[in-house]
C-alpha positions in Angstrom: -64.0 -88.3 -37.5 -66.7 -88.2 -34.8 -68.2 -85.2 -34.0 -68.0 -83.4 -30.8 -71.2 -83.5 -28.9 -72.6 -79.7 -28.6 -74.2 -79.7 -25.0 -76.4 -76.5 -23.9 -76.0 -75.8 -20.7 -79.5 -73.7 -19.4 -79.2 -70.0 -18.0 -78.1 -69.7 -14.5 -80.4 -70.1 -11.9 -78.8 -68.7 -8.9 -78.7 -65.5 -11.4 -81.9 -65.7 -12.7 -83.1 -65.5 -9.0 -81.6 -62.6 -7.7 -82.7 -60.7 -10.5 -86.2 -61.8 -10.1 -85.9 -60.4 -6.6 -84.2 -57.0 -8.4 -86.6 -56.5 -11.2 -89.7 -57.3 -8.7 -88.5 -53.9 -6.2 -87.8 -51.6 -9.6 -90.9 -52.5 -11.9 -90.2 -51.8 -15.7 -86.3 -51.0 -15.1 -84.6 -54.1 -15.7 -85.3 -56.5 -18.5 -84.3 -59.9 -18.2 -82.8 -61.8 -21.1 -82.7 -65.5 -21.0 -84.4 -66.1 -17.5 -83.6 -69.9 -16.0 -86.4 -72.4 -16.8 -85.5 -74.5 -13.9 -88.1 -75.4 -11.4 -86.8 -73.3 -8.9 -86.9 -69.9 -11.1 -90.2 -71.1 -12.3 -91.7 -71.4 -8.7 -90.0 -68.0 -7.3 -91.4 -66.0 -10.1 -94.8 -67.4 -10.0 -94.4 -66.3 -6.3 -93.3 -62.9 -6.6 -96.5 -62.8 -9.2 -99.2 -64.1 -7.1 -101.1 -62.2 -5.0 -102.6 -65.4 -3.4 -102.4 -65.8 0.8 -100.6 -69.2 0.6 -97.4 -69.2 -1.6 -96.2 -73.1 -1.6 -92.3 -73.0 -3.0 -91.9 -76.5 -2.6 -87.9 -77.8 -2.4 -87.0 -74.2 -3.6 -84.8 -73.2 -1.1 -83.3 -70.4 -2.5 -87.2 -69.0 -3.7 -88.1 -69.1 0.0 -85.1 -67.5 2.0 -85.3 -64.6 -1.0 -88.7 -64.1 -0.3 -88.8 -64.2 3.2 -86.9 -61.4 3.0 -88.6 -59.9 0.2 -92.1 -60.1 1.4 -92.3 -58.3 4.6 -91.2 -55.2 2.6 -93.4 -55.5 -0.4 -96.5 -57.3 0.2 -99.8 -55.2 1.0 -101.7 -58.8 2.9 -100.5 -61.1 5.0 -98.5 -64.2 3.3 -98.1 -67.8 4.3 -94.8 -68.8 3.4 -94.4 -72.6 2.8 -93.1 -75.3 1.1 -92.2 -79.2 0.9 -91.5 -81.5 3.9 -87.6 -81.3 3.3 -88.1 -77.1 3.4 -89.9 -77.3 6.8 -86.7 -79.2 7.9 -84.4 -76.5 6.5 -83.0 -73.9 9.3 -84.2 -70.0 8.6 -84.2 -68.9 12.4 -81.0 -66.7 11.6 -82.9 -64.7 8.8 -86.2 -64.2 10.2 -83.9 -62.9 13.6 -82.6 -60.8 11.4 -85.2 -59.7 9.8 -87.6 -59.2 12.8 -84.6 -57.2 14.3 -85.1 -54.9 10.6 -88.8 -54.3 11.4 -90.4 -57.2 9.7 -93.2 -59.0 11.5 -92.9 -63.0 11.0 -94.4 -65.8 12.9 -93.0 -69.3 13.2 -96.8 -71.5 12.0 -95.1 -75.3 12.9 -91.6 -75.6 14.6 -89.3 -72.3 15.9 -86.7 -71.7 13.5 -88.2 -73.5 10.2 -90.5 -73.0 7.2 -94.1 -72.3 7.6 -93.8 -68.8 8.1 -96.8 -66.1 8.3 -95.4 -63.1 6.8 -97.5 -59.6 7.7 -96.6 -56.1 5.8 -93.5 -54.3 7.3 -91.9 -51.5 7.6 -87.7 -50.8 8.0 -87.1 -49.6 11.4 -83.2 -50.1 11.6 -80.6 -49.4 9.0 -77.9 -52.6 10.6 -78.2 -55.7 11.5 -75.9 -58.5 12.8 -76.4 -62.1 11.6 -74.8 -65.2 11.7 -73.1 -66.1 8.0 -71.9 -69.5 9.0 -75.2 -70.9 8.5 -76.4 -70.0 4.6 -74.4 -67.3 2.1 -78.2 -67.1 0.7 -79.6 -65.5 4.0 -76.8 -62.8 3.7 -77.8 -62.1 -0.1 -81.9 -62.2 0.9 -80.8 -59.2 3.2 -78.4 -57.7 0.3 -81.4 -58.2 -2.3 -83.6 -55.7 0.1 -81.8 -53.5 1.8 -81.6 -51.7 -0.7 -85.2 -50.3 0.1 -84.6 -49.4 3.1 -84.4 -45.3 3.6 -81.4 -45.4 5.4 -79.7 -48.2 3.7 -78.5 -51.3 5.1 -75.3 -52.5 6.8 -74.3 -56.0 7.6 -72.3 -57.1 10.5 -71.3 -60.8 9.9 -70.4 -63.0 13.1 -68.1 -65.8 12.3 -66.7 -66.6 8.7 -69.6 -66.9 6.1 -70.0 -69.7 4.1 -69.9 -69.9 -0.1 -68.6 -66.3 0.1 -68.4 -66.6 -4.0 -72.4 -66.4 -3.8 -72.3 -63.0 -1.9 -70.1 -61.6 -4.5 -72.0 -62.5 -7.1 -75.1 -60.7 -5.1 -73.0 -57.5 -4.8 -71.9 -57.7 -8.8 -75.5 -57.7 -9.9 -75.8 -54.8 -7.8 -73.3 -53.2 -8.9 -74.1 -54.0 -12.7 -77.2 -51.8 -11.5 -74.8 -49.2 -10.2 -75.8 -50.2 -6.5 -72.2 -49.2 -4.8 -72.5 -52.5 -2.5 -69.5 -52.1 -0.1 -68.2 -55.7 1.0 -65.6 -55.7 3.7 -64.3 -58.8 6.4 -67.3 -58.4 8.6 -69.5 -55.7 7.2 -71.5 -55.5 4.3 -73.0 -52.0 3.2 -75.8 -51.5 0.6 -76.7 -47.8 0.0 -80.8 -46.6 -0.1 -81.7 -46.9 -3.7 -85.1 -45.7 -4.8 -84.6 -45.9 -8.3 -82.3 -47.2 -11.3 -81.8 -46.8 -15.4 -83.6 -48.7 -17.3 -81.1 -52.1 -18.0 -80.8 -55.5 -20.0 -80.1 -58.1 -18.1 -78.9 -61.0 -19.9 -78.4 -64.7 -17.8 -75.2 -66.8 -18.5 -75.4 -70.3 -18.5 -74.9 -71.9 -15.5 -71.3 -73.3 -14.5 -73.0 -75.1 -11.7 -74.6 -77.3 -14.2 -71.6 -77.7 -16.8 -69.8 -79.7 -13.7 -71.1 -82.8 -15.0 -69.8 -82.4 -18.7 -66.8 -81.9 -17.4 -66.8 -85.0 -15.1 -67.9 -87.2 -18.4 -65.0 -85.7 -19.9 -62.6 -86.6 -17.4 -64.1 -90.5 -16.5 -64.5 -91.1 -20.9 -61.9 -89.1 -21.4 -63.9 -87.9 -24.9 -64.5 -84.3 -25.8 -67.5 -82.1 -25.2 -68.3 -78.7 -26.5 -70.2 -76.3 -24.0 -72.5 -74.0 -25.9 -72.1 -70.2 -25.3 -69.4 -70.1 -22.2 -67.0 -66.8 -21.6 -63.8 -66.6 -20.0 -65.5 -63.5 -17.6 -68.3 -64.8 -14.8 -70.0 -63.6 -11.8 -70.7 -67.6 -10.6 -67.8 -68.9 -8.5 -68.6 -72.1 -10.2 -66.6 -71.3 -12.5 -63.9 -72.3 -10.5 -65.0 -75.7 -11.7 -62.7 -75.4 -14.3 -59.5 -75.1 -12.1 -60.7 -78.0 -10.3 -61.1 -80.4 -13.3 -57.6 -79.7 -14.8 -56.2 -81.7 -11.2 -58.3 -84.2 -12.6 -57.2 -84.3 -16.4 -59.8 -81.9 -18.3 -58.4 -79.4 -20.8 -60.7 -76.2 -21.8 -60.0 -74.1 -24.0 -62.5 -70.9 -25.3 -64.1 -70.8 -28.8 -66.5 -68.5 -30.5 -68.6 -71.1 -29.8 -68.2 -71.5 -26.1 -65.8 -74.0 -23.6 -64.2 -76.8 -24.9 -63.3 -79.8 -22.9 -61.1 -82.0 -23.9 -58.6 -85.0 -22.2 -55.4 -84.4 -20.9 -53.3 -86.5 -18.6 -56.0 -88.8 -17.7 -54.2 -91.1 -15.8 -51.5 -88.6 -13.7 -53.7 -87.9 -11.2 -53.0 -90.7 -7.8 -54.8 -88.2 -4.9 -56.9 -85.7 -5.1 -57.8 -83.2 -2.3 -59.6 -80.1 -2.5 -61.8 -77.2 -0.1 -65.4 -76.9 -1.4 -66.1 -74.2 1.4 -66.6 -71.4 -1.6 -68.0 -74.0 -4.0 -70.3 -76.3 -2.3 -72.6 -76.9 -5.4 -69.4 -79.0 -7.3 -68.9 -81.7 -4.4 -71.2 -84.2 -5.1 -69.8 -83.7 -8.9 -66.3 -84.4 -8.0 -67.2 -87.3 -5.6 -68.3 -89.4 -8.4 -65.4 -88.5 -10.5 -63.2 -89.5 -8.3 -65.3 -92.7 -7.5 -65.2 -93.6 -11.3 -61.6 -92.8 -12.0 -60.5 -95.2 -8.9 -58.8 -91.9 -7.3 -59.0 -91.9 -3.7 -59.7 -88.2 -2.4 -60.2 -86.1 0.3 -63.2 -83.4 0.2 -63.5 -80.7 3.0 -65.6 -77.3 3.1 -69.0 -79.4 2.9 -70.9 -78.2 5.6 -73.9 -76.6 4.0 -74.1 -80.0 2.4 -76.4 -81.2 5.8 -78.7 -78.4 5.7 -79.4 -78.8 1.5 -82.1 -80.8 -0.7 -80.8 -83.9 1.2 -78.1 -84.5 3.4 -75.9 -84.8 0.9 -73.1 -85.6 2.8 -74.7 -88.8 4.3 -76.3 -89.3 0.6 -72.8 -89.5 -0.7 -71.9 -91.9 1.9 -74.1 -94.2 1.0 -74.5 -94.5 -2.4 -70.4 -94.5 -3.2 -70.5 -97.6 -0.6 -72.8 -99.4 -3.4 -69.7 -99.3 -5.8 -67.2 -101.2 -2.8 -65.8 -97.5 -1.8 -64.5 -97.2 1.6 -66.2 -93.7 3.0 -65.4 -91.5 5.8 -67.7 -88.9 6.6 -67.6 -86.2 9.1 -70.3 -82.7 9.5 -67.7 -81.3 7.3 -65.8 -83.3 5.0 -65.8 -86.8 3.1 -62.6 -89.5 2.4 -63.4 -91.8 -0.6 -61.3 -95.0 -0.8 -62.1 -96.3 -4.0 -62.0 -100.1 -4.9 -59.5 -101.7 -7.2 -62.8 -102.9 -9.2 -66.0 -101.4 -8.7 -68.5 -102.8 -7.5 -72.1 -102.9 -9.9 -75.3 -101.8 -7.5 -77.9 -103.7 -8.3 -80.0 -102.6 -6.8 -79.5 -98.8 -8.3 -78.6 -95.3 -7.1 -80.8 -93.7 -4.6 -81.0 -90.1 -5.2 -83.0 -88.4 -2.1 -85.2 -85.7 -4.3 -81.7 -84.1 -5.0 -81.0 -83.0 -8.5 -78.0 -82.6 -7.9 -77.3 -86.5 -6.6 -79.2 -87.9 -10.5 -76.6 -85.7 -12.6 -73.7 -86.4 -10.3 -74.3 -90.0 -10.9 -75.5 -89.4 -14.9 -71.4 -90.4 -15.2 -71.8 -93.8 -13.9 -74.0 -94.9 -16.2 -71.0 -94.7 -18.9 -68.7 -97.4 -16.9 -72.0 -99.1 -15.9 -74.6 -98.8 -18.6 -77.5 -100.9 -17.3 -76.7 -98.4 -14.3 -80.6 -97.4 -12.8 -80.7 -94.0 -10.9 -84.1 -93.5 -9.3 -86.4 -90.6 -10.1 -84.1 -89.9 -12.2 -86.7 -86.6 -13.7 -86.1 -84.6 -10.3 -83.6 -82.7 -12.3 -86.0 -80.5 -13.7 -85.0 -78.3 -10.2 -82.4 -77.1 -12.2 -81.8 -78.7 -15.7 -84.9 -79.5 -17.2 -83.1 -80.5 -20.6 -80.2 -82.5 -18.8 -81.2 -86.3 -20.2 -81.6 -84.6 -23.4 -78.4 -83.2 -23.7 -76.8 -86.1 -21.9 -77.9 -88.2 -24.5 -76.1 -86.2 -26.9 -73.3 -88.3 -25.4 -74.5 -91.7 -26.6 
């Protein structure tokens, strides 16, 4: 009997970030237990650690909304903010408004509305603020991450119907795990003053986000996979990952040791539709499922996709086309038509600087092993071990 693979999936780093930001405005108080080693944790806490005039996040997009926030409040010198040539493509006007409107002082250094920013110390001079949450959940949580500090609190008015929702809760469970009493209604977010909290371990799960692409080999091979160190109970609404992949023939079931995938029905699935508004991360993952199992599908919610590492919608687009899929794409959602026999690409998958494109596409390689993916090492943003453990697969 061959043994099931045993993948380890690495510690969350959309946790491992907020907590950064947490830990950083209570020194001592909160311990952190199995921090992220993706590049993106890597480069925010180097940030939050320098004291250096120029801090340089590269394609961490999440580092630098966080600390554009964070900054203003905490930083005794001016900072310059900046990062790669994607970033200074990547909207933050909404934010800095926002922020500006709070008391901080920013400048725009290259085009209004986008990364450079100069970032001088500030003081809180308003406890609410009103900002656009149809743009980036992570703006929302930059403000829920600091408002915290400010003496009178902070409340959030939202205009129109934010985007990856599942993101701000996770903010306001942190919070609460640090008995911060976040309030979260339709429009309005409250976050009480908070000047000091008990001392707390903080221990990071692994990252559902990244366990997407176990689940698609499961579903395309149809062999089993065991995820190291998964519980039923998560703050990540990736997890919702799970509920997806049964629609496409994926079986989990809970051990002592973690999640186990398995094959079920692998062949009953002849459409497949689904919203990615609250789960944006999983799209590109379920793409190429869908592309490899030959089921045609319909994808809607995606777009924060435009405004990401790439334009991942139009990434999509063009690398399922290589395979002989017919692809509609609109700002917001994608149609894959895929062919009765796919296509090989010789000339290999294209994969923007996007992380999340290489792993997406890892699956491929199994139908199509001479399959190349270019730069196929950007995936240390947020899986430096994926090849390892993909290997695991044979």
């Amino acid at each position: 009997m061959n043994r099931v693979p045993e993948i380890n999936i690495p510690a969350s780093k959309s946790i491992s970030n907020r907590l950064l930001i947490l830990a950083a405005q209570f020194p001592g108080s909160i311990q952190i237990k199995n921090l992220s080693t993706a590049r993106d944790t890597v480069l925010l806490k180097n940030a939050l650690e320098s004291d250096e005039h120029i801090r340089d996040v590269k394609d961490a997009g999440t580092a630098f909304r966080f600390l554009t926030a964070f900054l203003p409040f905490h930083t005794p010198n001016p900072v310059t903010l900046t990062g790669s040539e994607r970033m200074k493509q990547r909207p933050v006007g909404a934010l800095v408004e926002a922020l500006r409107h709070l008391g901080a002082k920013i400048e725009y250094l290259e085009k209004e509305g986008f990364p450079p920013l100069r970032i001088f110390p500030s003081s809180f001079i308003s406890s609410s603020v009103e900002i656009r949450s149809d743009v980036s959940s992570q703006f929302i949580s930059a403000l829920m991450l600091v408002g915290m500090k400010n003496p009178g609190g902070l409340t959030i008015h939202l205009k129109k119907s934010p985007v990856s929702v599942s993101y701000i809760r996770m903010t306001a469970s942190m919070m609460h795990d640090l008995d911060i009493d976040v309030q979260i209604s339709k429009d309005k977010i409250y976050v009480p003053s908070t000047s000091r909290i008990e001392k707390k371990v903080m221990e990071v799960e692994p990252d559902w986000s990244a366990a997407s692409y176990f689940f698609s080999y499961t579903s395309v091979t149809g062999k089993p996979v065991l995820l190291l160190n998964f519980k039923p109970h998560s703050v990540q609404g990736d997890r919702h990952v799970v509920e997806i992949y049964k629609k496409l023939g994926v079986e989990n079931t809970f051990t002592e040791s973690g999640l186990f995938l398995k094959q079920k029905n692998i062949d009953s699935t002849d459409f497949f539709e689904a919203d990615f508004l609250l789960n944006p991360d999983l799209a590109q993952t379920v793409a190429v499922t869908c592309l490899a199992r030959k089921i045609p599908c319909r994808l809607t919610g995606l777009k924060t996709l435009r405004i990401k590492e790439t334009d991942r919608i139009q990434a999509l687009k063009n690398e399922l086309k290589k395979f002989g899929a017919k692809v509609e794409a609109t700002d917001d959602s994608l149609e894959i038509l895929p062919p009765k026999n796919l296509v090989f690409p010789n000339e290999g998958i294209e994969t923007y600087k996007d992380h999340r494109m290489t792993m997406s596409f890892a699956v491929m390689q199994k139908i199509f092993p001479g399959l190349d993916i270019h730069d196929k090492n950007n995936v240390i943003k947020s899986f430096p071990g994926f090849w390892k453990e993909w290997n695991k697969l044979g």
